[in-house]
N, C-alpha and C positions, 0 to 999 in steps of 0.2 A: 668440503667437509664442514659439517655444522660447528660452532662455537658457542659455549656459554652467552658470548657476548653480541654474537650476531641481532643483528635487528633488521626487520623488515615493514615497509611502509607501504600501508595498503588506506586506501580513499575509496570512499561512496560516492560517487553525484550523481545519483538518481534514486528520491524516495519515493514514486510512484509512477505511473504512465500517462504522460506529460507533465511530468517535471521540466523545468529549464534546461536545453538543450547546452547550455553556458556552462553548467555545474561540471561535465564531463573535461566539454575543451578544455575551459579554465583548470583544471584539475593535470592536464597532462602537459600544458604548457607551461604553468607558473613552479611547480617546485620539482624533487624528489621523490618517484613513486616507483614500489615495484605492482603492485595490481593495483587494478581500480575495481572498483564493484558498483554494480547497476541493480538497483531494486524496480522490479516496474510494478507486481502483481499484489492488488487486494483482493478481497471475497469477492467482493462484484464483477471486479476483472474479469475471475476465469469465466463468468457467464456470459458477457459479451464477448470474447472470444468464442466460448463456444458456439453461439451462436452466429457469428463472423463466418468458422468455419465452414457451419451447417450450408452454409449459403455460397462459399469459394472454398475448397479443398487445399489452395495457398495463401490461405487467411488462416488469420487465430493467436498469432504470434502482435509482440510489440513493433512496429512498424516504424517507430520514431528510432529504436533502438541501431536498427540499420541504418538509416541515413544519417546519424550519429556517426556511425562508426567510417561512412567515407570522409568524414572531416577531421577523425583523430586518428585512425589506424595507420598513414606514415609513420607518422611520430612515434605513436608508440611503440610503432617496430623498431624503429632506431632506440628509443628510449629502454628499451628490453622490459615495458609494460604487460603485464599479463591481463587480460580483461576477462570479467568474470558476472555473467547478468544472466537475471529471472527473467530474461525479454522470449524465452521460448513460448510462455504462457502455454497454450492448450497443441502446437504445432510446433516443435522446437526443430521437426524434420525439415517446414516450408521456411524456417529462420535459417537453416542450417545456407537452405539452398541458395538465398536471396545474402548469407552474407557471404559465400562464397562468389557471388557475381560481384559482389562487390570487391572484395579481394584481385579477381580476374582484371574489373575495370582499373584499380589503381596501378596494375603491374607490377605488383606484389605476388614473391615467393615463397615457398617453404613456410606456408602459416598451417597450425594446425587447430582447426576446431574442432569441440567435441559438443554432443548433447548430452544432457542427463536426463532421462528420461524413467518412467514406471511411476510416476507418482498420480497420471489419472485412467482413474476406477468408470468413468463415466462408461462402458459399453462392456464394463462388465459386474454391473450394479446386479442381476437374477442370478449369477452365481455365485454373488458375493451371498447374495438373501437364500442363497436355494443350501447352501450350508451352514446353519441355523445362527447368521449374524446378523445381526436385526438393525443393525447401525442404528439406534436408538438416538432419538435427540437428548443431547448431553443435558437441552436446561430441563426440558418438559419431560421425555423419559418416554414419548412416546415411538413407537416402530416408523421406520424409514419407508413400510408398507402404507403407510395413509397417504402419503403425497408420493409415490413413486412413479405416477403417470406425470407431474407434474417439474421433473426434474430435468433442469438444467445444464446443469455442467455436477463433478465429482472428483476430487485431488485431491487425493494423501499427503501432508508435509516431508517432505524429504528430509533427510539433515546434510552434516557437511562430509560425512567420509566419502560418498560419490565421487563430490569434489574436487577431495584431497587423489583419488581417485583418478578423475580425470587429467591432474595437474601432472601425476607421477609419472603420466602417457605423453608427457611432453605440451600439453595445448597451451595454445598463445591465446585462445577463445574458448570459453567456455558456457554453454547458452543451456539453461537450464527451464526445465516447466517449472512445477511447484514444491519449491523450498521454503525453510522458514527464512526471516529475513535474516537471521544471523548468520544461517549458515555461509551465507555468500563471502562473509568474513572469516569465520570459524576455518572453511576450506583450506584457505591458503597456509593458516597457521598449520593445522594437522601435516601440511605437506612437506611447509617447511622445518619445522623444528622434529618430527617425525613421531608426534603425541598419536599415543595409542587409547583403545575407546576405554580404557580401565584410569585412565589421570582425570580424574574428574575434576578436583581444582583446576587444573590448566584448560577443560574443556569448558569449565564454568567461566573465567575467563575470557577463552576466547569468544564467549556467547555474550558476555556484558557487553566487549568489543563493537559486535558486531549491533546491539541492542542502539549503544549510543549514538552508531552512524546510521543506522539504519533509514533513519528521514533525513539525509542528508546534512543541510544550514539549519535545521531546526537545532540541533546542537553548541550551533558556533553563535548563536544568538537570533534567530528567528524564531517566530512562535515565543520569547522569552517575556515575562513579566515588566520586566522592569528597560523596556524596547528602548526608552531614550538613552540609554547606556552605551548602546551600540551604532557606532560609528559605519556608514558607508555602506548602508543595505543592497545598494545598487550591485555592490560589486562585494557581496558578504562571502569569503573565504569557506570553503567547503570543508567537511573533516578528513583530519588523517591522522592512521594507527600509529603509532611508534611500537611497533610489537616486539618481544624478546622472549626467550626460548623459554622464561621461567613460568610464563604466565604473563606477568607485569608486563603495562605499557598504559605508552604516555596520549593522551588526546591534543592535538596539534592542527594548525591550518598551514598553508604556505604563506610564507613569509608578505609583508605589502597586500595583506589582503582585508577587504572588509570584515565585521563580526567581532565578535569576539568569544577565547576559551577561559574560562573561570570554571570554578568548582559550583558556583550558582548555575550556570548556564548546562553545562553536563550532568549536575543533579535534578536539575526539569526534565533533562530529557529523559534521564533513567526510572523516572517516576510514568511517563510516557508508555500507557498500552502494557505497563507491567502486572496487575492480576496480585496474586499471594505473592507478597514480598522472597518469604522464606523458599517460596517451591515456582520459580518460573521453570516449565516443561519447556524442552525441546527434545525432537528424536534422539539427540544423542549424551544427555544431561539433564540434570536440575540445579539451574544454578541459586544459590543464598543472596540474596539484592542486602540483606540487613549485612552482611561480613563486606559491602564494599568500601575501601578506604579510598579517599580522594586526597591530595594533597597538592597544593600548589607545586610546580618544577620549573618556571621562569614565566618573561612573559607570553600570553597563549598558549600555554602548555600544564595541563593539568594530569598526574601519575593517578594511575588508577592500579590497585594495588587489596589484595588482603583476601579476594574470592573463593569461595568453597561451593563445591560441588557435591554431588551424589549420582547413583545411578540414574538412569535415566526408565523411565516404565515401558513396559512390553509393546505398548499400545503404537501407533500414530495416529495423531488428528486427523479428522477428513472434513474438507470442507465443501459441502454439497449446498448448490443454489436450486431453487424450486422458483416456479410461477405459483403466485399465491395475488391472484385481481388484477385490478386495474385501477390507475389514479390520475388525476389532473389536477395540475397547479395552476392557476392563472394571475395577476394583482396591473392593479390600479395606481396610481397617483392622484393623492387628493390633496388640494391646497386652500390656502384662504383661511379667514374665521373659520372657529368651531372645525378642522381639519379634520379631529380625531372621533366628533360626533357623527360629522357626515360619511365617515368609512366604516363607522357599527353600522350607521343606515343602510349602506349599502350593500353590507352583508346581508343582515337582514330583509331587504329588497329580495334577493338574488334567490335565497330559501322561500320566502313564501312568492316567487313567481314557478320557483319549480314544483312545488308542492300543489297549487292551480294545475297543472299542468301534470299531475300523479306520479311525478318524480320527487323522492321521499330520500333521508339517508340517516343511518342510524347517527345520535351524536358522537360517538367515539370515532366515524370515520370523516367526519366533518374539519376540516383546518381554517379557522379565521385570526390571524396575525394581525396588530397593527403595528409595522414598524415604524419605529419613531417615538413607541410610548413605553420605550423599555421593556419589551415584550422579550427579547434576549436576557433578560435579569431581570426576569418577573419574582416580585416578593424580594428582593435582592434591593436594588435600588429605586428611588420613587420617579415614578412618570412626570415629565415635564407637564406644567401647567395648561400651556397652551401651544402646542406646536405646531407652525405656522405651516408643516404639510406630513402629512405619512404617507408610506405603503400600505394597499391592503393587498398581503397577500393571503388567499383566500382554496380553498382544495377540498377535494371529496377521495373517497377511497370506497370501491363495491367491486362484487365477481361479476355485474352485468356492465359490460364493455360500452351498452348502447346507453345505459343512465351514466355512465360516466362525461360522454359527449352531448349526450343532453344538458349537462351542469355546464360544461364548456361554452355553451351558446350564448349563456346570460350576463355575461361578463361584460363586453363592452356595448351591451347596447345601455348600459346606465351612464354613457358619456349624455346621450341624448334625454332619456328619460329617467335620468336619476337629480341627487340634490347640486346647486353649484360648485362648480372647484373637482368638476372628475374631471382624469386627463392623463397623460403618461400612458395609456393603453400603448404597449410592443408588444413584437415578437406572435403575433397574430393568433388566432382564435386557440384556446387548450384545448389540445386531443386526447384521450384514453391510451395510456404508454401500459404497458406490463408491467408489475410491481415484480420484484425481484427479493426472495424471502432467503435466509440463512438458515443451513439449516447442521450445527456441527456433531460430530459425530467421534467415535472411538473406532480404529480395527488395528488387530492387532497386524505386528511385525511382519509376520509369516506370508501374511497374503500381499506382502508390495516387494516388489522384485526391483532394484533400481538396475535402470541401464544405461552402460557410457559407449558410448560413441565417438571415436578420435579418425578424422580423415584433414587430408593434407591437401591444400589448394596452394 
């Protein structure tokens, strides 16, 4: 039976797909956890899955995420660990199956995992459109009908009652397509303390939660401004909830570990991909970022405390990827005197050898960088005098695939016939890759059906 006073401790360690496979182990071996949470999925993601897919029928899912799971799933059986990850991506049925073989292989019983699925729209985009939803792009306002032939992948954000959902069914795994990144946190709370979709503080809460772990060690001092501060990056401690049924909880690592939690380092991260302070949207909330109160609670250990919520809007996000061209990146090494004159030259070479040659490119799709001349904080900080070598990294962008490969070709032949000091040419001649375009979207409620799925290996 729940108590006022119950707490439960739930860890991230994984804020994308290929993250550190370290952040998990370390995670179930160094302290105190009952779930762990796996982030793997951004926009881009689900379109390379999808197109993974397209190409293996048991492809589409995070593939890291499984072999992860034969190095910690003992333990965390003995541990009474519940794991909980975005690793279904666009195939959470081919995850389901691969981590039940893995289950089989360790000679493990009585686990059960579930999928959360419904959250992708991709193959049923014409009757989304054929009943008058125009899935309009949120920034430009224009109809989903102009690049429809050009569409990639399509996934609705799920939120966490699935989840909580899935957990009430007993799963020891829980493998989800496309959720928001909180939710994967939010879940376990809902399941645990038994919040309903009308507590909107507490839901707002458990959304901050999950907002702060959500990239993993960027929270416990990675990614942090002021990085000399922080002791032992090698081995920098992961996060973890201290959650309690009121809402309130504390931000924590395990003990003996790298990083560090401060009220500075967890207010970076909350600043982090948050939009309108007053109105961060998730499917199942809006929570208030201005009503969060932080206050020191020992050492590494920061209360997070004071959040208000509101309803949550009709809608869910949709995040739909499209092909929109083609682009090539290629760069040089140039050294010696005048480093940073000879790499304008050698852009400059490069354009008027293709322009000879009736390869033309407008300049807005044109990239010429010189790193090394403060070109990362341009107008910000002043370029070094003389720098005794740069990068030129140098790119085109067009919808004709053959002038893309044509720019590719000019690159290193100005080892030989360009000014002295070219060199560092790798990674061999740049090819025309697909550009991949974001394209997001509103649809309401009504048309996403979520579905759970719980079987026993």
């Amino acid at each position: 039976m729940m108590t006022d006073d119950k707490k439960i401790y739930i860890a991230n360690g994984q804020g994308f797909w290929g993250d550190s496979i370290l952040g998990p182990i370390r995670l179930i071996r160094e302290g105190k956890l009952d779930y762990l949470t796996l982030d793997y999925l951004a926009e881009v993601t689900m379109s390379i899955m999808q197109k993974l897919k397209a190409r293996n029928p048991n492809a589409g899912y995070a593939t890291d995420f499984v072999r992860m799971l034969e190095r910690i799933l003992p333990e965390a059986k003995t541990k009474g660990v519940k794991i909980i990850s975005s690793a279904g991506g666009v195939n959470a049925e081919a995850c389901l199956k691969a981590t039940g073989e893995v289950i089989r292989k360790l000679g493990l019983t009585d686990v059960k995992v579930a999928t959360v699925t419904g959250d992708d729209i991709f193959f049923d985009i014409d009757a989304i459109l054929g009943k008058n939803e125009s899935l309009k792009n949120m920034d430009t306002g224009e109809p989903l009908s102009t690049i429809r032939d050009s569409i990639t992948s399509a996934n609705a954000y799920l939120g966490a009652f699935p989840i909580a959902q899935a957990l009430s069914q007993g799963a020891d795994i829980v493998i989800c397509g496309r959720v928001t990144d909180p939710s994967l946190v939010l879940g376990p709370m809902i399941h645990e303390f038994g919040w309903g979709a009308e507590e909107f503080d507490k839901l707002a809460a458990g959304t901050v939660a999950g907002h702060i772990v959500e990239c993993g060690a960027q929270c416990t001092g990675a990614n942090y401004t002021n990085w000399h501060e922080i002791d032992d990056f090698a081995m920098i401690g992961y996060p973890v909830i201290e959650a309690s049924a009121s809402g309130e909880f504390t931000v924590t690592k395990h003990a003996n570990t790298g990083g560090k939690i401060s009220i500075e380092t967890i207010a970076s991260q909350l600043v982090y991909e948050m939009g309108d302070p007053e109105n961060y949207i998730t499917p199942d909330v809006i929570a208030d970022f201005t009503t969060i109160q932080l206050d020191n609670d020992g050492e590494n250990r920061v209360k997070v405390s004071g959040i208000k919520g509101k309803s949550a809007t009709p809608f869910l996000k949709v995040s739909i990827s499209y092909l929109s061209g083609y682009k090539a990146l290629g760069q040089l090494t140039i050294a010696g005197p005048d480093a940073a004159e000879k790499a304008a030259l050698c852009a400059e070479i490069i354009w008027k050898r293709l322009e000879y040659d009736g390869v033309t490119f407008p300049e807005e799709n044109k990239l010429v960088e010189l790193v090394g001349t403060n070109v990362c904080h341009a107008g910000i900080a002043e370029a070094p005098q003389q720098p005794a070598e740069v990068v030129l990294r140098i790119g085109v962008k067009d919808s004709d695939k053959a002038k893309v490969d044509r720019f590719g070709m000019e690159i290193v032949p100005l080892v030989t016939s360009g000014p002295p000091g070219v060199t560092g040419f790798a990674g061999g001649r740049p090819k025309a890759t697909e550009i991949v375009s974001y394209w997001p979207a509103l649809i309401p409620k009504s048309f996403i059906q979520p579905k759970i799925v719980v079987e026993t290996f």
